[in-house]
N, C-alpha and C positions, 0 to 999 in steps of 0.2 A: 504494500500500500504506500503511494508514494505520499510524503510528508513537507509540510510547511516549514519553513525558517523563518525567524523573525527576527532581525539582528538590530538591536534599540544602539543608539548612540548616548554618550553622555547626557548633550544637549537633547536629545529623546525624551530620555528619561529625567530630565529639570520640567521639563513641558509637561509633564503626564502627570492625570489627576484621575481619583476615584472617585467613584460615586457611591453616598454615603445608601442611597435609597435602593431597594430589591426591584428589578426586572422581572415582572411576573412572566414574561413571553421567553425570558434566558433562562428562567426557573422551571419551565416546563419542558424545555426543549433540551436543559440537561437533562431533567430526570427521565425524559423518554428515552434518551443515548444510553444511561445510565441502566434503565431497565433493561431495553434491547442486547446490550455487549455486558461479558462476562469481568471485562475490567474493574476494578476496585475492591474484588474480593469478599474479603471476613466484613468489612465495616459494611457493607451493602446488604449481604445476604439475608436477611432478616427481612429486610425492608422492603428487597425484592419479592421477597415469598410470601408477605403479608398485601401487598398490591398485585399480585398476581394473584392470588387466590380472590380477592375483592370483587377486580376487572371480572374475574371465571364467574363469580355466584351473581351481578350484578350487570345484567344485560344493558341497561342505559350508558351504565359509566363505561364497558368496554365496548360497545361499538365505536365510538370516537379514535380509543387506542388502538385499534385494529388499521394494518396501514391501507 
């Protein structure tokens, strides 16, 4: 899979500012990657199997996540 690079400069990173308030649209769109791919392991697994079992008994909420 080929891979991004992002090579920040000094002067980059004096410019660059976070943003203190949560993106609900970045917040859903990791935790869908999140569910999808097996990455992140032990700290996910829980979370995973608790929303997949949800999405399975809960036809409203999974047709949405369904791609």
């Amino acid at each position: 899979m080929p891979q991004l690079r992002i090579h920040f400069t000094d002067t980059d990173i004096a410019r660059t500012r976070l943003k203190l308030e949560i993106d609900l649209m970045w917040e859903l769109v990791g935790s869908a990657q999140v569910l999808q791919h097996a990455e992140g392991g032990l700290p996910f697994d829980s979370w995973r199997r608790r929303v997949r079992e949800r999405v399975s008994r809960d036809g409203d909420l999974g047709r949405p996540c369904r791609p």
